[in-house]
C-alpha positions as a Python dict, from the first residue, in 0.01 Angstrom:
ca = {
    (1, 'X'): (0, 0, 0),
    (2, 'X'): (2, 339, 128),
    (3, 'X'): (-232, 256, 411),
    (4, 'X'): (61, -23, 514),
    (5, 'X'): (319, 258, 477),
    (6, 'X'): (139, 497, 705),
    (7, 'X'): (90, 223, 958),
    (8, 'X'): (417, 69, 945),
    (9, 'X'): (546, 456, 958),
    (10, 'X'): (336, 541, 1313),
    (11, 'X'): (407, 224, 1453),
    (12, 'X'): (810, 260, 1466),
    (13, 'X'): (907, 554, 1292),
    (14, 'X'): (732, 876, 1427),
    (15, 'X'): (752, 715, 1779),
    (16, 'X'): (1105, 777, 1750),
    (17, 'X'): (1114, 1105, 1592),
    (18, 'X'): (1317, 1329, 1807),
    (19, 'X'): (1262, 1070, 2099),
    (20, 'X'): (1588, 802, 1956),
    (21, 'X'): (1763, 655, 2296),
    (22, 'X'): (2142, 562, 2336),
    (23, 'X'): (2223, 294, 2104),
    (24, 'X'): (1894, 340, 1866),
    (25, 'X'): (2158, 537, 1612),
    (26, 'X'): (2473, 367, 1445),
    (27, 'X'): (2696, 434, 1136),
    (28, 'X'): (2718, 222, 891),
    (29, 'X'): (2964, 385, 735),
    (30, 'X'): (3127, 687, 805),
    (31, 'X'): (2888, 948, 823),
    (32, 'X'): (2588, 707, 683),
    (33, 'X'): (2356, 658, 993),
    (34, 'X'): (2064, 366, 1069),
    (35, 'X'): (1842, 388, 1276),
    (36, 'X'): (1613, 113, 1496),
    (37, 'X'): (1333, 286, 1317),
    (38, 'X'): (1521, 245, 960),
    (39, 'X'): (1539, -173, 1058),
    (40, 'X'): (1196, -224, 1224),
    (41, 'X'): (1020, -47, 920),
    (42, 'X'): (1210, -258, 679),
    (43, 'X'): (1126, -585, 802),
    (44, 'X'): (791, -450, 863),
    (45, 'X'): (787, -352, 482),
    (46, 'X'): (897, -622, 371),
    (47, 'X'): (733, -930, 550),
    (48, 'X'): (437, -705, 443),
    (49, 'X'): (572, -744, 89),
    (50, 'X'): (656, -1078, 31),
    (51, 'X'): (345, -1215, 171),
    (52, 'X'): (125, -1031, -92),
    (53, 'X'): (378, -1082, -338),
    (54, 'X'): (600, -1390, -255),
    (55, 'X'): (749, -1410, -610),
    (56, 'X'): (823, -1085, -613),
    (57, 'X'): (1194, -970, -501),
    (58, 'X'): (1194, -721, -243),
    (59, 'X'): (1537, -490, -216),
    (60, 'X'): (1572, -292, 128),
    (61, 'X'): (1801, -45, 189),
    (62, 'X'): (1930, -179, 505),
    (63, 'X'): (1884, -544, 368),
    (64, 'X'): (2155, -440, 96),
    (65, 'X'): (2432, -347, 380),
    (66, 'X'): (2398, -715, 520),
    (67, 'X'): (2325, -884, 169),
    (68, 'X'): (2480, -671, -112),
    (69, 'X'): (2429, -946, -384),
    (70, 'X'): (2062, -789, -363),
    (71, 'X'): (2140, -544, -577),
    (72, 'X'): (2272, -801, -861),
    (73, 'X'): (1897, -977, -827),
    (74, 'X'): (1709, -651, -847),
    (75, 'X'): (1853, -589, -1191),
    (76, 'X'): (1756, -900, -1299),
    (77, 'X'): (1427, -957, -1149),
    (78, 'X'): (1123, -911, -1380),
    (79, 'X'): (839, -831, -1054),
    (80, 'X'): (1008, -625, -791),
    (81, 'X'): (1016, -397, -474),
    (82, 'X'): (1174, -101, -381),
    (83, 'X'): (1209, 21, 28),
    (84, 'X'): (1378, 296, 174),
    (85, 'X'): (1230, 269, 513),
    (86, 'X'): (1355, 587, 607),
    (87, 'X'): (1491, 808, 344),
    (88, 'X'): (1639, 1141, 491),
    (89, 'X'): (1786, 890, 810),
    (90, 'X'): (2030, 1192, 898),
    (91, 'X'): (1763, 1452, 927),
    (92, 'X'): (1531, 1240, 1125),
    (93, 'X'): (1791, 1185, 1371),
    (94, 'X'): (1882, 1543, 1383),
    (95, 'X'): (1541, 1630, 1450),
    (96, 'X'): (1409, 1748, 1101),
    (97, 'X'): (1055, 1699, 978),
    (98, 'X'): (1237, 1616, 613),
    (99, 'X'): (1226, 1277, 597),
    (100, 'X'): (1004, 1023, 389),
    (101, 'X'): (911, 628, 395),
    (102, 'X'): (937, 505, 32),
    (103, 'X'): (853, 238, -158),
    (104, 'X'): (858, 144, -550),
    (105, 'X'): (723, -179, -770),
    (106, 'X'): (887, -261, -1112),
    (107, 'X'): (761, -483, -1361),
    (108, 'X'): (983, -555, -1711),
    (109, 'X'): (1213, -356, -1522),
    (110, 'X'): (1002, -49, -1571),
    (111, 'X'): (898, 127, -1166),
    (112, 'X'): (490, 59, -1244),
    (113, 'X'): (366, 214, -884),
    (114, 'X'): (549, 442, -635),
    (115, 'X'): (437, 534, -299),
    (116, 'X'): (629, 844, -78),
    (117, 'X'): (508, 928, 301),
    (118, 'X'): (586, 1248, 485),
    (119, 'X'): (494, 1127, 793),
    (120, 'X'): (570, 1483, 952),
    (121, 'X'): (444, 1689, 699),
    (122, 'X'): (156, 1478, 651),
    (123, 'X'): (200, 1433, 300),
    (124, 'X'): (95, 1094, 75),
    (125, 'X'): (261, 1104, -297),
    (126, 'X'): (147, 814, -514),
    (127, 'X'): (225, 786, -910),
    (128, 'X'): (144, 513, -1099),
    (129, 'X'): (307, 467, -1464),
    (130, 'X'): (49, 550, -1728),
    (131, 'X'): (-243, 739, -1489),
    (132, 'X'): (-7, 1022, -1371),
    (133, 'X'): (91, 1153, -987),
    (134, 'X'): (-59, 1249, -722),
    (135, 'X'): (-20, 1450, -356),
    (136, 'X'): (-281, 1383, -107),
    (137, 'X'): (-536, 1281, -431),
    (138, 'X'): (-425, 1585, -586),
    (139, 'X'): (-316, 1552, -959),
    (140, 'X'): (47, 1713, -968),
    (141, 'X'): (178, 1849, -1266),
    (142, 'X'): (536, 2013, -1314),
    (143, 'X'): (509, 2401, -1480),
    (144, 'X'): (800, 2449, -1712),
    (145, 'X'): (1127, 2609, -1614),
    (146, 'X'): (1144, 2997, -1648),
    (147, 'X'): (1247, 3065, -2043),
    (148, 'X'): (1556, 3298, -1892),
    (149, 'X'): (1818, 2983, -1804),
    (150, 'X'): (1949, 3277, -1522),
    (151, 'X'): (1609, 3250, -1331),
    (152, 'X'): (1642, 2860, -1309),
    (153, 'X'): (1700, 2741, -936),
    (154, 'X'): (1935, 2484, -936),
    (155, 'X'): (2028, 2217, -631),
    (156, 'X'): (2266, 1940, -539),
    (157, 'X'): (2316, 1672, -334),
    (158, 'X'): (2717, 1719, -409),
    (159, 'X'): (2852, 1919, -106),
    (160, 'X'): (3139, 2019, -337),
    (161, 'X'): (2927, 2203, -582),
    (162, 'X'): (2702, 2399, -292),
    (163, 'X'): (2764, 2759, -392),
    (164, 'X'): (2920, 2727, -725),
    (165, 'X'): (2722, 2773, -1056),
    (166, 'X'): (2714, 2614, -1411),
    (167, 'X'): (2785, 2880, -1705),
    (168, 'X'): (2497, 3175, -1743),
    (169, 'X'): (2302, 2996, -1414),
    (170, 'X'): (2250, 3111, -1058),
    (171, 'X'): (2446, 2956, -760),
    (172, 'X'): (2358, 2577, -628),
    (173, 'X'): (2206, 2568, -378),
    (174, 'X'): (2177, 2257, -134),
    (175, 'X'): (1895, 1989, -165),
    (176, 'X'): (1673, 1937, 134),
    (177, 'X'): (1914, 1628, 191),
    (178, 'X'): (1604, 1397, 111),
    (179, 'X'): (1523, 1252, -211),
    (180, 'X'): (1176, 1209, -78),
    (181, 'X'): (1127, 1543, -77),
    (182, 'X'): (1397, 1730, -289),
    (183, 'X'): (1186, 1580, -577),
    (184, 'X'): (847, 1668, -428),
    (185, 'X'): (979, 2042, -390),
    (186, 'X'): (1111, 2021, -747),
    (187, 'X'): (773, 1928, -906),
    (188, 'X'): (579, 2215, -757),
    (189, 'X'): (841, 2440, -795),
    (190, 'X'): (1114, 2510, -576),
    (191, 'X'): (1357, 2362, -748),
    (192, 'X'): (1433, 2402, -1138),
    (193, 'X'): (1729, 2097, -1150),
    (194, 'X'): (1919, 1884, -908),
    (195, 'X'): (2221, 1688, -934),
    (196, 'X'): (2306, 1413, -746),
    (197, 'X'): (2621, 1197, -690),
    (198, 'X'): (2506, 903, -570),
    (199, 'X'): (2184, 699, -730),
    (200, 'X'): (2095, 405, -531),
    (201, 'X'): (1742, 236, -666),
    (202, 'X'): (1580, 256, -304),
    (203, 'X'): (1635, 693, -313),
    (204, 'X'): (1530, 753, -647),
    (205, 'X'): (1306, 449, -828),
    (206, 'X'): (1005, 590, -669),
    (207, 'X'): (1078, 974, -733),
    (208, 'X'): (1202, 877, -1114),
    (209, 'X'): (827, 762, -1138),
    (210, 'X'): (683, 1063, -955),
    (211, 'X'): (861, 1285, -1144),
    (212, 'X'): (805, 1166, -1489),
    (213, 'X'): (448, 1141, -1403),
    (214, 'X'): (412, 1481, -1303),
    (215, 'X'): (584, 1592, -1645),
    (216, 'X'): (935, 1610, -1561),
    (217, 'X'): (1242, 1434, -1647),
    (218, 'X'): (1515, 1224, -1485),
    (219, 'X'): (1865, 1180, -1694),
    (220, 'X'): (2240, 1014, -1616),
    (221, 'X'): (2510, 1265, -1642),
    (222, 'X'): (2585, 1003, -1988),
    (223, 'X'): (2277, 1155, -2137),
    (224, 'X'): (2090, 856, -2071),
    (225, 'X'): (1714, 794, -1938),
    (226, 'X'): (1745, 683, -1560),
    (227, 'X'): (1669, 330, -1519),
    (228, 'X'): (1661, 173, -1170),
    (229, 'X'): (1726, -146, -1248),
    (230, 'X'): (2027, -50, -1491),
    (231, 'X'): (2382, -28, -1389),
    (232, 'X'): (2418, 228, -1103),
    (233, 'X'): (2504, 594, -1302),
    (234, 'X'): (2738, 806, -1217),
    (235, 'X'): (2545, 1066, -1154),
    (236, 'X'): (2200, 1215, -1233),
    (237, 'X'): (2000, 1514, -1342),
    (238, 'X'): (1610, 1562, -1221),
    (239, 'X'): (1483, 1808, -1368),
    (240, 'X'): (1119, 2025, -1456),
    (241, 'X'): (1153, 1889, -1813),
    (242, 'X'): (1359, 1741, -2083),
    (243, 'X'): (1450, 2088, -2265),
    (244, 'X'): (1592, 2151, -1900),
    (245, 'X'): (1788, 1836, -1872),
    (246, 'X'): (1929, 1856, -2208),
    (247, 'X'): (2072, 2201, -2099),
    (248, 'X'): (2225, 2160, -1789),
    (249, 'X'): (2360, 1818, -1978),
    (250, 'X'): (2548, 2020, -2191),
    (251, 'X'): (2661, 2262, -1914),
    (252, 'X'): (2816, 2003, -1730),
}
């Protein structure tokens, strides 16, 4: 899998990186861009996918805006896929290196395998559920947070919050506006916590692995364990581990 990643990754993605031509850049919404590299990697991804796996369902990102009753058959589906084919779409059209391909498989509704690709940074994360996490074969593993709550680095993904601070805590900060690699910078350190608004499966089933793999946690703002194929939270906590979760849970 992450072999197909990297290919699919140089053959449409990184050709386009800081190289996108009129027209090659759209809004879906307002202020939610796609990319020609976002749609060629996801039917690359996913003819990939269902070929190996053609009882598996595969949900895409961009497959989701044309087809939203995906969403309904991921939570029901026992053997599934995960693809964001590029996560971090706004700053790989604005010319930033911080962007990822993703891709995660559930089984039982549980994300079993994860894959993350930093095409720019050259970096491979792989976790799979039981036999722990990995960056570029290296074994990751989160430290814990500092003991003093005021030392704990704190980031968001909610633009609202950027600059304010929860009781006794520092200042948030702003993510790297990537789940692909906000969570990478959280397990090895620069990062304590990070809230986030929005939760779609395709941003954060493969990090939820990743992270827990590497010894941290992943909570709803309902004090619940994350779970992809659940109803979509409200909001969610990652953080370096559960004693930190269940602080900034009460905090907020």
């Amino acid at each position: 899998m992450q072999r197909l990643i990297e290919q699919v990754s140089a053959e449409v993605v990184t050709p386009r990186f800081r190289a996108l031509g009129e027209g090659q850049v759209q809004e879906k919404n307002p202020g939610d861009l796609v990319t020609v590299a976002d749609r060629e990697a996801e039917v690359l991804l996913t003819r990939a996918l269902t070929a190996a796996y053609p009882d598996a369902l595969v949900l895409g990102e961009e497959a989701v805006a044309e087809r939203p009753g995906l969403v309904a058959a991921y939570a029901a589906a026992d053997h599934a896929f995960t693809i964001d084919p590029v996560d971090g779409t706004q700053n790989f059209v604005h010319g930033s290196p911080d962007h990822a391909v993703m891709v995660s498989e559930s089984r039982g509704a549980q994300v079993v395998r994860s894959w993350i690709w930093q095409p720019q940074h050259r970096l491979a994360y792989v976790a799979e559920r039981g036999a722990g996490a990995f960056c570029n074969g290296v074994r990751l593993h989160r430290a814990a947070a500092p003991i003093d709550p005021a030392r704990w680095r704190g980031v968001t993904s909610r633009r609202a919050l950027i600059g304010r601070a929860l009781p006794g805590l520092a200042a948030l900060r702003l993510t790297w506006v990537c789940c692909g690699v906000d969570y990478p910078h959280l397990i090895q350190g620069q990062a304590d916590f990070i809230l986030y608004a929005a939760a779609r499966a395709w941003d954060h089933a493969p990090c939820s692995l990743l992270l827990t793999e590497s010894g941290g946690y992943l909570g709803t703002v309902d004090g619940t364990a994350y779970q992809p194929q659940g109803p979509e939270p409200q909001g969610l906590i990652a953080a370096a581990d559960k004693a930190t979760y269940d602080a900034i849970l009460r905090l907020i």
